[in-house]
C-alpha positions as CSV (number, residue, x, y, z in Angstrom):
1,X,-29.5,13.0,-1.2
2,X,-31.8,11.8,-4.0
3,X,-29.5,10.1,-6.5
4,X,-32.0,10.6,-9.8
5,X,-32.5,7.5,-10.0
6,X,-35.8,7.4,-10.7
7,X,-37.3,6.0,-13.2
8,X,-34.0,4.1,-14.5
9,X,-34.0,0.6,-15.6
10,X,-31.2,-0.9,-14.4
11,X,-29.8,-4.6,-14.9
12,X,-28.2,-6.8,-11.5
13,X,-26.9,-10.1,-12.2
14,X,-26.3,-12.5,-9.2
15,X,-29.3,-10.8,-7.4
16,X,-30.9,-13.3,-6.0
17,X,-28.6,-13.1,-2.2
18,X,-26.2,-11.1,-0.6
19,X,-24.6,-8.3,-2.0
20,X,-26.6,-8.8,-5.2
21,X,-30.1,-8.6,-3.5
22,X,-29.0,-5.7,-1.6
23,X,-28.1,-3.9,-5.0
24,X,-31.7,-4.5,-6.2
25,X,-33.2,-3.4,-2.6
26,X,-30.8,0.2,-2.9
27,X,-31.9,0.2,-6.5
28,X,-35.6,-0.3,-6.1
29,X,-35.0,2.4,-2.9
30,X,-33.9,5.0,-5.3
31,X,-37.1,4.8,-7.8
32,X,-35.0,2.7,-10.0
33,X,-36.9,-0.4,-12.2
34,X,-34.7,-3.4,-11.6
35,X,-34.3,-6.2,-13.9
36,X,-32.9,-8.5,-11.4
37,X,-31.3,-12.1,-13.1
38,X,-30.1,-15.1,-11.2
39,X,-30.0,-19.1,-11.3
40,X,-33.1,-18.7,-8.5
41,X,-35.2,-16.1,-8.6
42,X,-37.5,-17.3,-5.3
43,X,-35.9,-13.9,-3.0
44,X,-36.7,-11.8,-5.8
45,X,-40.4,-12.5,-6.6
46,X,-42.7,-9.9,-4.8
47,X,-40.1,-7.0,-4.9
48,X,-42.3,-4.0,-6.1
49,X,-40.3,-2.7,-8.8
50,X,-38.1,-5.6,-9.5
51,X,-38.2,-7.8,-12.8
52,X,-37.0,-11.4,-12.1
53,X,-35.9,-13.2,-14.6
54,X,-34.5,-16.8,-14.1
55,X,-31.0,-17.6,-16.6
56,X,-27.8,-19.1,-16.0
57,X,-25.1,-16.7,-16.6
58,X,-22.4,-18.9,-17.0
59,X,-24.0,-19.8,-20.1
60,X,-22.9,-18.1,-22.7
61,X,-26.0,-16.5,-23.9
62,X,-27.4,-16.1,-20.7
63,X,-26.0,-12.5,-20.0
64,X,-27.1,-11.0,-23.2
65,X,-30.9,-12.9,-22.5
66,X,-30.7,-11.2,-19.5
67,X,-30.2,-7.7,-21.0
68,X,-32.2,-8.4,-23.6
69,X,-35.4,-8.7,-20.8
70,X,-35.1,-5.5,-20.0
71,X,-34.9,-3.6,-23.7
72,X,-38.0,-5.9,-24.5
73,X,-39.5,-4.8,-20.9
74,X,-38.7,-1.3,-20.7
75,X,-37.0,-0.3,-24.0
76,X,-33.9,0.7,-22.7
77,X,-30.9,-0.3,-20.4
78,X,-29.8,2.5,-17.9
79,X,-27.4,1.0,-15.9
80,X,-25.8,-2.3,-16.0
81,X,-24.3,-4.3,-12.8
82,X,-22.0,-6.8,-13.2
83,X,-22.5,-9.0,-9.7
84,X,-22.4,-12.8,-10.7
85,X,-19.8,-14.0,-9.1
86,X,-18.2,-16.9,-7.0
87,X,-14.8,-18.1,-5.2
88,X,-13.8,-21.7,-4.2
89,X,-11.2,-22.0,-2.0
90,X,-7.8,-23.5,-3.1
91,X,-6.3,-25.6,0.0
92,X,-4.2,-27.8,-2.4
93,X,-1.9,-25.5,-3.6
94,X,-1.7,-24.4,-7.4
95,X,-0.7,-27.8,-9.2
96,X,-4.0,-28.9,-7.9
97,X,-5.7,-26.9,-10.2
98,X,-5.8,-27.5,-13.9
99,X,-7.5,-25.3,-16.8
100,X,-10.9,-26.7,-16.4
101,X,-10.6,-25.2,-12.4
102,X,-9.5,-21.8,-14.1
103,X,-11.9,-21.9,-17.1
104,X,-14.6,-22.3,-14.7
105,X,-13.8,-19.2,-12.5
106,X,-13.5,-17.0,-15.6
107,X,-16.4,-17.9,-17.5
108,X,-18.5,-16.7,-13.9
109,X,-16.7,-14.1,-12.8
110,X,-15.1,-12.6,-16.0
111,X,-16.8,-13.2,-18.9
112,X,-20.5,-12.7,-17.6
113,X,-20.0,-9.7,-17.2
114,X,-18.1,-9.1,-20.6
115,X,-20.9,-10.7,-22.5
116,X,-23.8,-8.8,-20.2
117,X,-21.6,-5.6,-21.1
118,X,-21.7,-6.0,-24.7
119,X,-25.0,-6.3,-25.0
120,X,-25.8,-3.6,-22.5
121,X,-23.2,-1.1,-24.1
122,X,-25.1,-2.1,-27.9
123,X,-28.2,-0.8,-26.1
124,X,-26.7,2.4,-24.2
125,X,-24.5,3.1,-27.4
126,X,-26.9,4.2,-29.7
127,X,-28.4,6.8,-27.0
128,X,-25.1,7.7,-25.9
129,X,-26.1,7.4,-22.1
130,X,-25.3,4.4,-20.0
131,X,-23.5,3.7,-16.5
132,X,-21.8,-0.5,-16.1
133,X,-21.0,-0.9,-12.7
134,X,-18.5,-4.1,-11.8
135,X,-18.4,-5.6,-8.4
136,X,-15.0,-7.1,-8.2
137,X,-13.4,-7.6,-5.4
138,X,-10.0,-6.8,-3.9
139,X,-8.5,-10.0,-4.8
140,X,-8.1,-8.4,-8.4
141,X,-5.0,-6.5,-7.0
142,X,-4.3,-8.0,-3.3
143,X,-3.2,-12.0,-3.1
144,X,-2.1,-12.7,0.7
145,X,-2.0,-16.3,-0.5
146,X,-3.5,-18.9,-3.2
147,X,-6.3,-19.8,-2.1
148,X,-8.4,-17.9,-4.7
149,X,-6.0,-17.8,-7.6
150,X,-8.3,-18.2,-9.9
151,X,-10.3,-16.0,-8.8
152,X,-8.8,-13.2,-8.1
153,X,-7.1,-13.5,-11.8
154,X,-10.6,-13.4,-13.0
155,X,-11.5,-10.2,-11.3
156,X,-8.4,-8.8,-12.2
157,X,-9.3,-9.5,-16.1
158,X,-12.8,-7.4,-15.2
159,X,-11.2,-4.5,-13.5
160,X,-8.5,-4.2,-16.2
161,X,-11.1,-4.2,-19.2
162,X,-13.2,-1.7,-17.0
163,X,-10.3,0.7,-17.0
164,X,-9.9,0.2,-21.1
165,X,-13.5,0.2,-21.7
166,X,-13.6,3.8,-19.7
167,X,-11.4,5.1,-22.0
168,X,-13.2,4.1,-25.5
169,X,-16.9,4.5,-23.7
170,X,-16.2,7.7,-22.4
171,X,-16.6,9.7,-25.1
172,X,-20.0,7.9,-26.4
173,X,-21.4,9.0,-23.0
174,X,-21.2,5.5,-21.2
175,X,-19.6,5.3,-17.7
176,X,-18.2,2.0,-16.4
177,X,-16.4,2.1,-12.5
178,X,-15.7,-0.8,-10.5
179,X,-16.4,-1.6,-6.6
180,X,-13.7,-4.0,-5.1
181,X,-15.1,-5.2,-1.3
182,X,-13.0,-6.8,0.9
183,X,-14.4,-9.8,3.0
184,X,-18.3,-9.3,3.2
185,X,-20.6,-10.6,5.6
186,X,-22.4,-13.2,3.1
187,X,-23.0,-16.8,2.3
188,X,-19.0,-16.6,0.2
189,X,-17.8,-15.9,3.9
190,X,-19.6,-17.1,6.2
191,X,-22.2,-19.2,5.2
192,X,-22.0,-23.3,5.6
193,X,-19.4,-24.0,2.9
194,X,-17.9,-20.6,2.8
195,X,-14.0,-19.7,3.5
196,X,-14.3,-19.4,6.9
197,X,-15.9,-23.0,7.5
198,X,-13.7,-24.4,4.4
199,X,-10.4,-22.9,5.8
200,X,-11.4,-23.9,9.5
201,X,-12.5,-27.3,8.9
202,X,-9.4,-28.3,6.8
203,X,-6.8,-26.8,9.4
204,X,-8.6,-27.8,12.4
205,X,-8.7,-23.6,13.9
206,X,-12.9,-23.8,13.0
207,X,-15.0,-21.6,11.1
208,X,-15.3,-19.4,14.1
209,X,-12.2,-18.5,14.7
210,X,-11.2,-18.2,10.8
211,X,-14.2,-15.3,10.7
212,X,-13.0,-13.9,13.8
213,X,-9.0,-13.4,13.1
214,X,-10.1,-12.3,9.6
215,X,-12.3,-9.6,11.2
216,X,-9.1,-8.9,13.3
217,X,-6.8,-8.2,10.4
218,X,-9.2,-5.1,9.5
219,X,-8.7,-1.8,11.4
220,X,-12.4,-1.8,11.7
221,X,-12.8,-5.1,13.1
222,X,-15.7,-6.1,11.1
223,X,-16.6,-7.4,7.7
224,X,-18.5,-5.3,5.1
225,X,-22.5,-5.6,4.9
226,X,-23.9,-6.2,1.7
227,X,-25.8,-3.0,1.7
228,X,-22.5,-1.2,2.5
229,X,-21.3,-2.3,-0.8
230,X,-24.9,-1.6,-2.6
231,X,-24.5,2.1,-1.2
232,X,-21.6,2.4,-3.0
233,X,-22.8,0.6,-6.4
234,X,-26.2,3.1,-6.2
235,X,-24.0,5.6,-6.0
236,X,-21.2,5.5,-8.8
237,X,-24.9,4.5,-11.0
238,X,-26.1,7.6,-10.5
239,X,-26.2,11.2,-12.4
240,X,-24.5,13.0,-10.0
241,X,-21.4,10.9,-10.3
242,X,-21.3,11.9,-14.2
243,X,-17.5,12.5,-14.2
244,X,-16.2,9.1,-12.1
245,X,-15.0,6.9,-14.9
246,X,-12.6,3.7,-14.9
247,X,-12.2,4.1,-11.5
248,X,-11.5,1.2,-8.6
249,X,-13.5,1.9,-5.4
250,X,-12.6,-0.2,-2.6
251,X,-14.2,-1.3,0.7
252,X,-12.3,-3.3,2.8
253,X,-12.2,-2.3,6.1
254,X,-8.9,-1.4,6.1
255,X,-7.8,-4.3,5.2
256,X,-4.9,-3.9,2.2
257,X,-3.1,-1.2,3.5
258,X,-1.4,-0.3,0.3
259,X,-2.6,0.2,-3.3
């Protein structure tokens, strides 16, 4: 199915690994011009199509230099994805944590993409055309435990502002959806100070057997792939999907079993 993509410019932030860089790949796939932002642009250079531009989004003009790159580069934004993000496991319990811990989470994984949507919507506003796609994450609605408190109150804020944004957007021609995966096969997960080595170093089980009963807990018995969740992003960013507003996808395997 060809997704009329073509031609777009489209803005990804965190694209420089996992489900980010797999975003830019099903973006670029689709004819799409990428302006691709992250702390480390080295996985990005060489993309044919892709724009990388090096910025710190947890700065608070970082998100709008970002956007701003692609209106100088291509005069327009397209589609906007909201990807920066990151968790840190909380093994300590919630008095452990104090305001800097919870500051921190929201300034990465809430109001990046605020600030990158404002300055994409300022664009995409006065041509009354625009798509903001959110990655946030299931943790916005499901808490088994603590561990990401933060977190997933942080990606609740961005899925609860998506909902209220669809409804004042809407009628100025702008689309914004969100994607909430469950556990995804990526560095967050699985990689050398992820949750599954975090969690199994500090109860003793080991990081192969936290990935392994987490796997377990899904019906499908596997984690997401990044390009799962890209499929999915490329999608809801394109024309054909013209009447899916404020709406939460999931991709979790299975995992919550009620919404």
């Amino acid at each position: 199915m060809d997704l009329e993509l073509s031609e777009k410019v489209a803005v990804v932030s965190g694209a420089s690994k996992g489900i980010g860089l797999a975003i830019v790949h099903a973006l670029v796939a689709e004819g799409a011009n990428v302006v691709a932002g992250a702390r480390h642009v080295e996985g990005l250079e060489g993309i044919e199509g892709v724009t990388p531009v090096a910025v710190d989004l947890a700065d608070s003009e970082g998100p709008a230099r970002l956007v701003g790159r692609a209106v100088d580069a291509f005069g327009r934004v397209d589609v906007l994805v909201n990807n920066v993000g990151a968790a840190h496991v909380r093994l300590d319990g919630f008095s452990s944590l104090g305001d800097a811990d919870f500051e921190a989470s929201l300034q990465l994984n809430f109001f990046a993409a605020l600030r990158a949507t404002r300055a994409a919507v300022a664009d995409m506003a006065r041509r009354k055309h625009g798509v903001v796609v959110n990655v946030a994450s299931v943790n916005s609605f499901f808490e088994p435990d603590g561990g990401v408190i933060d977190y997933g109150a942080a990606k609740a804020a961005l899925v609860n502002v998506a909902k209220s944004l669809s409804q004042e957007l809407g009628p100025q021609g702008i689309r914004i959806t969100s994607v909430s995966p469950g556990p995804v096969a990526t560095d967050l997960w699985l990689g050398k100070e992820g949750v599954a080595a975090t969690v199994g170093s500090a109860t003793g089980a080991g990081a192969d057997a936290v990935r392994d009963q987490m796997a377990a807990s899904m019906p499908t018995g596997r984690f997401t792939t990044p390009a799962e969740v890209a499929a999915i992003v490329a999608l809801l960013s394109s024309p054909r999907m013209a009447n899916v507003t404020g709406a939460n996808w999931v991709i979790d395997g299975g995992l919550v079993k009620t919404v």
